[in-house]
C-alpha positions as CSV (number, residue, x, y, z in Angstrom):
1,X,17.2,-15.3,14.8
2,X,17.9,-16.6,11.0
3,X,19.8,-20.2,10.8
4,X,23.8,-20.6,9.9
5,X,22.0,-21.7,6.7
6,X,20.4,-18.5,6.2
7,X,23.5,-16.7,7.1
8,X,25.2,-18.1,3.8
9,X,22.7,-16.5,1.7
10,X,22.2,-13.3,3.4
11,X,24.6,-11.2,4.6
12,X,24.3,-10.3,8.5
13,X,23.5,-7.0,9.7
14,X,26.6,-5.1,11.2
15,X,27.0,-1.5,12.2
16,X,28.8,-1.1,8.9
17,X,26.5,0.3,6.2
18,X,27.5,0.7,2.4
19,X,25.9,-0.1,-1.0
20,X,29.2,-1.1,-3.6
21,X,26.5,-0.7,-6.6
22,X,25.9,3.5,-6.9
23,X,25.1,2.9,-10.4
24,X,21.6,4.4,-9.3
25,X,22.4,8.1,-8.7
26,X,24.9,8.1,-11.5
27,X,22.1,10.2,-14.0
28,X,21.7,12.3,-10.9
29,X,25.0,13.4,-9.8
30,X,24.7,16.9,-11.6
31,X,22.0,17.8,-9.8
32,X,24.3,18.0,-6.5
33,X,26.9,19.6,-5.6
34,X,30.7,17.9,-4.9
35,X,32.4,18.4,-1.7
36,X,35.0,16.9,-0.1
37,X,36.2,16.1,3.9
38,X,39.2,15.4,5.8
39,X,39.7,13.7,8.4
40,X,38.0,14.9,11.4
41,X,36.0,17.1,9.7
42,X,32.6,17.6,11.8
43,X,30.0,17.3,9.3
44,X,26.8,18.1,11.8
45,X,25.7,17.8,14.8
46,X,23.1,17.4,16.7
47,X,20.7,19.7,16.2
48,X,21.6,21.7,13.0
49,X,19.0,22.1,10.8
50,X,18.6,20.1,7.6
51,X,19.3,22.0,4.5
52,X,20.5,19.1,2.6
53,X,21.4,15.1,2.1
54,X,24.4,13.9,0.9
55,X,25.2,10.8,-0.8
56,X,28.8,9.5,0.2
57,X,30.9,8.2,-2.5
58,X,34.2,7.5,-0.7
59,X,35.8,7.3,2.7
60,X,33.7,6.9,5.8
61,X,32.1,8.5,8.2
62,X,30.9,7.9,11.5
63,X,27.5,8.6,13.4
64,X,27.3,8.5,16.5
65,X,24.7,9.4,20.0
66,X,25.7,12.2,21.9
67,X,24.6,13.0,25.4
68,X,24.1,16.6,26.5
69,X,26.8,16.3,29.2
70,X,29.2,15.0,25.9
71,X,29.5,11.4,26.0
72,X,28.7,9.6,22.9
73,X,27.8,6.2,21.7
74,X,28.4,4.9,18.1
75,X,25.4,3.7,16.3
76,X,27.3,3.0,13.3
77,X,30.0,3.7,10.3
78,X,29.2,4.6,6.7
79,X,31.1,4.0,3.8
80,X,30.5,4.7,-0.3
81,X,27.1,4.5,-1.4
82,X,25.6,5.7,2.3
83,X,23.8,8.9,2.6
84,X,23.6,11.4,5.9
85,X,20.3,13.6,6.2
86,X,17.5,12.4,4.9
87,X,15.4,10.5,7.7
88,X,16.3,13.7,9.3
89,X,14.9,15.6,6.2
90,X,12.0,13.3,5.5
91,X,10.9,13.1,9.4
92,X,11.4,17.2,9.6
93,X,13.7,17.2,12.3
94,X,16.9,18.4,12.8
95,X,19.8,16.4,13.1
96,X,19.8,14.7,15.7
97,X,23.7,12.5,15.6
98,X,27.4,13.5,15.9
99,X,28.8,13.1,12.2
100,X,32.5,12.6,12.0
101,X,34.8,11.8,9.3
102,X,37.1,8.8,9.6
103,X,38.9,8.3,6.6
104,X,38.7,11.7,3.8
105,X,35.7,11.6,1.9
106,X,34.2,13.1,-1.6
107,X,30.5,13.3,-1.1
108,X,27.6,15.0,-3.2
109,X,25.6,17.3,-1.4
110,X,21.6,17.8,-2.5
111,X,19.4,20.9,-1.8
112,X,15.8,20.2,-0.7
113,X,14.6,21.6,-2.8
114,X,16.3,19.1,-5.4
115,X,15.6,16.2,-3.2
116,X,12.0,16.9,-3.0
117,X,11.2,18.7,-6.4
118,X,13.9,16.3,-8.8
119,X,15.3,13.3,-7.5
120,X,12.2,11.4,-6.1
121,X,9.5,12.3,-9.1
122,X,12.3,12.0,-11.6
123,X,14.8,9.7,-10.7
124,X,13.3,6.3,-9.2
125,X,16.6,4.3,-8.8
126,X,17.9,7.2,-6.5
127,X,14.4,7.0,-4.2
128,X,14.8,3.1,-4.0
129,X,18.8,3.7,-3.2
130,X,17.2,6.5,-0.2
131,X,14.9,3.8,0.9
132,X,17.9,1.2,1.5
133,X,19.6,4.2,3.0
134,X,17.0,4.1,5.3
135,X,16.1,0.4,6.1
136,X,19.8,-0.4,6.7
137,X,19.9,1.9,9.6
138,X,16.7,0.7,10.8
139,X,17.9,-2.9,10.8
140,X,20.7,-2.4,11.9
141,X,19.4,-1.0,15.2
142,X,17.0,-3.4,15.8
143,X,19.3,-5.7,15.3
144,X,21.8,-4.8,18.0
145,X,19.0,-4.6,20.6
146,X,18.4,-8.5,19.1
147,X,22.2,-9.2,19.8
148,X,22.3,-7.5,23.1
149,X,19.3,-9.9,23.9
150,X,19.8,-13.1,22.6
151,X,24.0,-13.3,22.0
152,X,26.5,-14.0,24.2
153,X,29.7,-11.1,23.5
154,X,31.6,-14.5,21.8
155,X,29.0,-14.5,19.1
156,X,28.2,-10.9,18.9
157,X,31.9,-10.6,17.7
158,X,31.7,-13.3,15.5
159,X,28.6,-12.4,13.9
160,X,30.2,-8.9,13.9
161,X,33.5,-9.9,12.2
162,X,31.5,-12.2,9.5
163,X,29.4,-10.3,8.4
164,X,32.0,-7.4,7.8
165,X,34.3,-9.7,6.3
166,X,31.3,-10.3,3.8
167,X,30.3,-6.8,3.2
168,X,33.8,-5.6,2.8
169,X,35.1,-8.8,1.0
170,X,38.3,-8.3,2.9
171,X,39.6,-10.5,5.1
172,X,41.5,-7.1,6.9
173,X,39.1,-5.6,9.1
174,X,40.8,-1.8,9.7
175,X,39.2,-1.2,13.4
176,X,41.0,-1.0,16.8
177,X,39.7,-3.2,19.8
178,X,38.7,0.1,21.0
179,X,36.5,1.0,17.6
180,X,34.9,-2.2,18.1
181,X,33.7,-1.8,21.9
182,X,32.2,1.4,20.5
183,X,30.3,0.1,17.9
184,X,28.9,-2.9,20.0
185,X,28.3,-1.0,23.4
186,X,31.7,-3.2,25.1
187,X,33.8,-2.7,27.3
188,X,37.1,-2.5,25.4
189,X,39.4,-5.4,27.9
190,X,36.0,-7.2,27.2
191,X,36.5,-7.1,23.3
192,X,40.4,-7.5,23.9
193,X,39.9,-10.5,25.8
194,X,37.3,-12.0,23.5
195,X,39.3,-11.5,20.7
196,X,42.5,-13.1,22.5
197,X,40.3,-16.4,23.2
198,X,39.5,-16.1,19.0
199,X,43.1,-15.6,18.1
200,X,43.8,-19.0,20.4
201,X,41.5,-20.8,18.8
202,X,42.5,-19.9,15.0
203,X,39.7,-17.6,13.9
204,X,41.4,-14.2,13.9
205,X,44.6,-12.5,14.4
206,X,44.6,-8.9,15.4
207,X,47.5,-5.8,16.3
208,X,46.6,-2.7,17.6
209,X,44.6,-1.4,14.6
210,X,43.2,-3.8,12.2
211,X,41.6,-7.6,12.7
212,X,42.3,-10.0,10.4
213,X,39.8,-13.8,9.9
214,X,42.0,-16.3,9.5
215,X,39.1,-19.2,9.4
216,X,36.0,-17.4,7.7
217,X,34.5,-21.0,7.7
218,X,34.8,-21.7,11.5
219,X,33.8,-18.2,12.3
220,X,30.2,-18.7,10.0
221,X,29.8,-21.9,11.9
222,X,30.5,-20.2,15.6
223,X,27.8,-18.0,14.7
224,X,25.2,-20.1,15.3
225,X,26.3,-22.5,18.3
226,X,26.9,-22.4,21.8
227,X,29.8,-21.0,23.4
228,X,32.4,-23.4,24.4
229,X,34.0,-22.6,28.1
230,X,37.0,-21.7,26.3
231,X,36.1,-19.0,24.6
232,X,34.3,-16.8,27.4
233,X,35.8,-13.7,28.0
């Protein structure tokens, strides 16, 4: 596990992936092909074939397991500068996740063909911006099985709000307690009541569907340290 020091410098790793610098596909862009998504909109699911990646440039989306008898399990949200399709592309499988819009999106959709034959021998910022793509999702599941592990729930949310309040650079977290369970594998009165002991002791507020740090300092520092008694769920 990195150090509080080593926090500072490094953003945690959160179910929450997005790259705010998409200056790297910008010379590619009119190789794809724009579409846009409302909310709701099933993008794939599991098992479609892969035709295609697309590179998200607004809105967000989320991915998530799904069981054959229907139940799912978010792995994660994506926001701009994500991308959908191409482990499933590069690993020649076919989708294999439940993708759902969240919020309306405008997204650039790439042929294979393209992919294969244009954007990796041609344009090298957009294969190092696919290779992110692609570690972010890997870190961020190892690093949930790490949390699960090693983390009391206290500290998983804390580490959890942190390192979105970084990423996001907002202090207003849009998710409901019920989002948050999802994307952590909690119970949602266990998230409620952690966040309650939070709010108590001055690190959050939180309504029904947003979160808001009120002590970004205090939550680094809770990170890292042992759970008092009082803030057990």
């Amino acid at each position: 596990m990195r150090t509080h020091a080593d926090e500072v410098n490094q953003l945690p790793i959160v179910p929450w992936i997005e790259f705010r610098d998409q200056s790297g596909w910008n010379d590619a862009l009119h190789l794809g092909r724009k579409v846009t998504w409302n909310a709701r909109f099933v993008v794939q699911r599991p098992e479609d074939a892969v035709a295609s990646i697309f590179l998200l440039r607004s809105g967000t989306i989320k991915v998530a397991a799904a069981s054959e008898t229907g139940l799912q399990r978010t792995l994660w949200l994506s926001g701009p500068g994500s991308t959908l399709g191409e482990a499933a592309m590069f690993g020649h499988h076919p989708y294999m996740h439940h993708i759902t819009v969240i919020e309306p999106c405008v997204a650039y959709e790439f042929s294979r063909r393209v992919v294969l034959e244009e954007l990796l021998p041609r344009h090298p910022a957009v294969s190092v911006a696919l290779i992110s793509n692609l570690a972010a999702k890997c870190y961020v599941m190892s690093t949930q099985v790490e949390e699960i592990t090693f983390l009391s729930v206290p500290q998983r949310l804390a580490r959890f709000f942190y390192g979105l309040y970084l990423a996001r650079g907002s202090e207003r977290l849009p998710l409901s307690h019920a989002d948050i369970g999802d994307l952590l594998g909690l119970h949602r009165v266990t998230v409620s009541r952690t966040i309650s002991a939070m709010k108590r002791a001055g690190l959050l507020e939180s309504d029904t569907h947003e979160i808001v740090v009120t002590d970004i300092t205090a939550l680094a520092t809770f990170v890292t340290e042992t759970t008092p008694q009082d803030m057990r769920p």
